[in-house]
Structure formats: C-alpha cells, structure tokens
N, C-alpha and C positions, 0 to 999 in steps of 0.2 A: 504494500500500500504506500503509494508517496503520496506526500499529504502538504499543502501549502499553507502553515499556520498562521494567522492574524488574530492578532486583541484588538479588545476595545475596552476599557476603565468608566466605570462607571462610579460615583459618588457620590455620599450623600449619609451616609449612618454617620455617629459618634461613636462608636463602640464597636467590640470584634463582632465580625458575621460568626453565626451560629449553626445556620441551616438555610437551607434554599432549595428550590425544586421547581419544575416548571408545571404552572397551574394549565390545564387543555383547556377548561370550558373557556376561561378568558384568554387565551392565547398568550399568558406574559409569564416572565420569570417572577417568581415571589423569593425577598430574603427575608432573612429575623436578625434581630443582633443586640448585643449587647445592653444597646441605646432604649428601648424595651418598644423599637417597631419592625415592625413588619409591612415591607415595601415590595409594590409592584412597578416593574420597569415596562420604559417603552419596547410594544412590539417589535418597533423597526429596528433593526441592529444600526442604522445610520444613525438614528435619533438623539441628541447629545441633550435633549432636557431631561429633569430633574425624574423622580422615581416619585409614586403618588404613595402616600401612607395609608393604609389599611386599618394596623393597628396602632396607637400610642399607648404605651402604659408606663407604669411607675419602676415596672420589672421586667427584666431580661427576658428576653422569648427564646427559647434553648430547642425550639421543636417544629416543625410546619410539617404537615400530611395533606392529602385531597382523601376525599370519602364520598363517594358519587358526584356530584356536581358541587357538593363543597370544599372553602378553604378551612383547614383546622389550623390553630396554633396553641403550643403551651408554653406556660411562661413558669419562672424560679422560684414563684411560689407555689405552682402545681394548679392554676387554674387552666382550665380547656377557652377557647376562644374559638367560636364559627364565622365565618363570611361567605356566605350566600351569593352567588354572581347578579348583577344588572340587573338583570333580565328574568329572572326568577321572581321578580314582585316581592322579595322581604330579603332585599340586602342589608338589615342592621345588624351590627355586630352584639353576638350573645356572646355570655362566657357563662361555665360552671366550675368548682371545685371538683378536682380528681385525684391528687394524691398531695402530700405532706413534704413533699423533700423536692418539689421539681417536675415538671415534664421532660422526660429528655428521647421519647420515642411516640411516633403514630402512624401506628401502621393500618389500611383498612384491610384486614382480614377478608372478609366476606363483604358480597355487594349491602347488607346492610348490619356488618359487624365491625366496629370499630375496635382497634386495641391502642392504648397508651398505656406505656412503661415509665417505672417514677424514679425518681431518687431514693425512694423507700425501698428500692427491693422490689416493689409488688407491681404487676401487671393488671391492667380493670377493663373489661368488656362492657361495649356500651350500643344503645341502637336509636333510632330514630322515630316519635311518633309522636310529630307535630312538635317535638319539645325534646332532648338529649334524655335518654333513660340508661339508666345505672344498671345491667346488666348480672353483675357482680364479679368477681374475679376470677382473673384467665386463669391463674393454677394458686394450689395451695403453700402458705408461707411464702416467704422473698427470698432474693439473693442477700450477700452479707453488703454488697455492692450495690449502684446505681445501675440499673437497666441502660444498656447502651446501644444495644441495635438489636431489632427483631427481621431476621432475614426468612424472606421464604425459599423453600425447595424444590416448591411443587405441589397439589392439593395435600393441604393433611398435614405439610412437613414444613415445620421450623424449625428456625435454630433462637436463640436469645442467649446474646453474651450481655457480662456483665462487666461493670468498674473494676469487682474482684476475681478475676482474671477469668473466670468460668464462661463454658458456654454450652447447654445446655439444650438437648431437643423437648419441644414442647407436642404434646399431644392435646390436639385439639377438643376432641370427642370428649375424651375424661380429664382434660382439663390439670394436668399433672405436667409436672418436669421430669425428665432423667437426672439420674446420676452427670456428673459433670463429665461430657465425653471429650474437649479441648481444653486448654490451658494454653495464656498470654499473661507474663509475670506483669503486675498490675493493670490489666483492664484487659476484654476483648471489647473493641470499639465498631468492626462493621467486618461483615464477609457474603460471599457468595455461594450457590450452588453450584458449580460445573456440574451438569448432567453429563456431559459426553462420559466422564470419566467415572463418575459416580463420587466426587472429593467434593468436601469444602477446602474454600481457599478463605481465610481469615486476618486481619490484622488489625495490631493492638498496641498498647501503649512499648511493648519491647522492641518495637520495631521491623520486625519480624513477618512476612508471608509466610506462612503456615498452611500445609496440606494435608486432611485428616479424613478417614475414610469415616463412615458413617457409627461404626463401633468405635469411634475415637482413635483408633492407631494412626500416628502421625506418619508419613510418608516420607513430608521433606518439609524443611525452615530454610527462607531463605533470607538473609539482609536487605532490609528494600530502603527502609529512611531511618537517618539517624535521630530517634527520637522516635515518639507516638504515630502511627498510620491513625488516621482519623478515619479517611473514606475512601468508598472505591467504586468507580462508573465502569459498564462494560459497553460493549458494541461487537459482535459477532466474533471476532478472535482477539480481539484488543480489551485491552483493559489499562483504566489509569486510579492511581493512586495519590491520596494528599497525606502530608505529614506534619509534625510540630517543627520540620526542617525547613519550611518556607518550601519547600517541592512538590512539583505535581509531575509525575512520573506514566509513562506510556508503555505497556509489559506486552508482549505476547504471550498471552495467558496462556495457552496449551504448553510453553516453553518455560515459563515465567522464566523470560530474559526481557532486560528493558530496552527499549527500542527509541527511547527518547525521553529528554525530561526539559521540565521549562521553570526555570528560576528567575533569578532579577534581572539575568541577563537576559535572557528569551522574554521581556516583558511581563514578568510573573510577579509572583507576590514578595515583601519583602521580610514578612513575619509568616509566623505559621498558619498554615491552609487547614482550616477547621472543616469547610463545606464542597463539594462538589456535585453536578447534576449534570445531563446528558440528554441529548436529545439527538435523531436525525430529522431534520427540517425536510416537508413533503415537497416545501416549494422549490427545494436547492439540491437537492440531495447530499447537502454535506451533514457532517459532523459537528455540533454545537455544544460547548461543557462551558458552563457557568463554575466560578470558583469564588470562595469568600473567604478572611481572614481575619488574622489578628490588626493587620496593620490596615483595618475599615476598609478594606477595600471590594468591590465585586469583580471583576473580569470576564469578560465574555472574549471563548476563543472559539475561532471556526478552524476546522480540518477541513478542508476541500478535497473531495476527492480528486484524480484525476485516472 
C-alpha cells in the first residue's frame, strides 16, 4: 500500500483530548477532553473554523460512544450524557448518574443494549424507553482497577481489560467474567480480535503488543511504544497505534512489523496521543484517522490510497 499522508490541526479545547470517534448520523468527528466539552468538527476536511460545543460541563468527559442514532458521553464524575441529532425532534442534552469513580468506557453492545465501564471496577447495562433505564449490571463484583476498554470478538464475545492489568472475557448471557486470561503490568488499555488467526492483539500501559490465544496463552510480546499504548485503529491489514510516547505508529498487523510512524516531525502530536479513530471516507476512498492529545490538540490525517 503507498499511501500519500497529509494533516490538518484543528483547535480549540483547553485540556488533553480524551476520546473521539466519528459520529455517522451527523456526518462529523466528535472529541471530549479534558476542558469538560465535547466538540463536533467541520465536515469539510478544508474547513478551518472553529468546532461547535455539544457538551460544556464542570468535569472532564473521559468517554464518547454512538448507541443507535445517538451521541453518549461520560464524564469524571460518572454521569452519562445523551445528544440526540437535529433532526430527530429532541436534540437536548440529558444526563444520568452511572457509576462512582468515572466513565471511562461505552460501548453499544446490542442495537438497544448499552454498556458503560466505571472507575469503580463495575460494568452497568442500560436500555432505552422514552427515558435511559438502568438495566442493572453486566457481571458480578469489579475489577481491582478502572474498566479501560471493552472490545468485541464477534456475537457473544468480549474481552474487558482493566487499569489492573487484567483482561478478562465476558459472557454475555450469564452475565459473568472469566478468570483473568491476559496480563499488561499496570493497565490493559485497548485491543483487538484478529479472526483470521483466532488471537487477541492487546496493548497497555507496559508498552507492549501482546498476542494471546483465547485460553490466555501468550504467543508473542512485542515492543511497540515506549510508555502506555493507549489505542488502536485497524483497516483490513493495517493497523495503527497511539502511545504516552507522543507516536502514532502504522503495523502490519498479520506481521506486527511497523511500516511507519508519524511524530512531530511527520506533523504529529507533541505530547502523548490519548485518542484515535478511523474511518474510510465513501466519497474518497481514502483512509481518515483522527488523533487527540495531551498537548490539546486534534489532527486529522488522510492516507490516500493510490
């Protein structure tokens, strides 16, 4: 694949990006950060005004999910936040209480099962009927850790790592955790299913990409950033990575050899890269990954194919 990279910098938060993803119904990038909003950017990648606020609050937004046509976001004190698009006839923003310690995951399970993971350890199921309903909880007791990423595998199969380096399959049906089948010495922070191969691939605060078959036996670790891997985007053989190293790194997943990386020099970030997202644009057919950090900043870079 050659690929012809360009940014574009976008600003406008006070505080580190958090999270970010691309909302579909409105067609825009959504971040969170620090500053306690949550901003939607211009559709046009040409577009050099300002980013419109969504959410303002007093606290951190550490979280953003879509859940059928809506935006979620959670914030540092564990409230839930919805936004409704346009067009839907009730775009004002609600919030509820969900956990104690934090939102720092939301994932939509099911077309109408929501999951958010706390800072508490505890994971909370929630549904929709006219009004957020409390579901009750996705498994019994918590992690010792903060809930850091809930990845799927496929129907039925999760994974849910934690701050305390565990990560764990979750079954859905009875609502339980396994035995901790990986370990990352302080945190698992985001991973993927490889189906071809039947592996998770994983990375966490050691730094580390990590490959573990489904009964937990490790396969292979490999050094990917010096410091925390925070996230990871893929795209049919490609895969990129961000870390507390200010890098965002481009692997050949089936290989995991890195095939490229973009730092301050390549126009990147200059503190560490908290957020990543990924999109292939219909109109372009290129490659799209938004990035966010410590050092306020969002980035938008295109891969062209050729």
């Amino acid at each position: 694949m050659e690929t012809d990279h360009k940014t574009k910098r976008w600003t406008g938060h006070n505080g580190a990006i958090y999270d970010l993803l691309f909302w579909p119904k409105v067609g825009q990038w959504i971040t969170s950060g620090g500053d306690g909003l949550v901003v939607a950017w211009p559709r046009e990648r040409e577009t050099e005004g300002q980013g419109e606020a969504l959410f303002h609050h007093h606290e951190a937004f550490f979280a953003l999910g879509t859940w059928g046509d809506a935006l979620m976001a959670g914030t540092a004190g564990g409230e839930l936040f919805m936004k409704r698009p346009p067009d839907s006839g009730n775009s004002d923003g609600k919030r509820w209480k969900a956990h104690d310690l934090g939102v720092f995951v939301l994932a939509s399970i099911e077309p109408d099962v929501l999951l958010s993971g706390g800072g508490d350890g505890r994971g909370r199921l929630w549904g929709w009927q006219g009004e957020l309903i409390d579901l009750g909880p996705a498994w019994s007791g918590g992690f010792d850790g903060k809930v850091r990423c809930v990845v799927s595998g496929g129907p039925g199969h999760w994974l849910v790592g934690s701050s305390d380096g565990t990560g764990r399959m979750w079954d859905r049906k009875n609502l339980r955790l396994s035995t901790p089948v990986m370990h990352h010495a302080g945190g698992l922070y985001c991973g993927l299913w490889l189906s071809a191969k039947k592996v998770w691939i994983t990375g966490g605060r050691d730094g580390h990409l990590r490959v573990t078959q489904p009964n937990g036996h490790e396969v292979l670790a490999v050094p990917a950033h010096e410091g925390a891997i925070y996230r990871m985007a893929t795209y049919g053989e490609w895969m990129w990575t961000t870390g507390r190293d200010g890098q965002i790194k481009m692997w050949d997943m089936n290989r995991l050899e890195v095939l490229g990386k973009i730092g301050v020099q390549e126009g990147g970030h200059k503190r560490s890269v908290n957020a990543l997202g990924l999109r292939r644009t219909t109109e372009s057919g290129h490659i799209e990954l938004l990035s966010g950090g410590e050092d306020r900043c969002v980035i938008l870079h295109h891969w062209g194919e050729h």
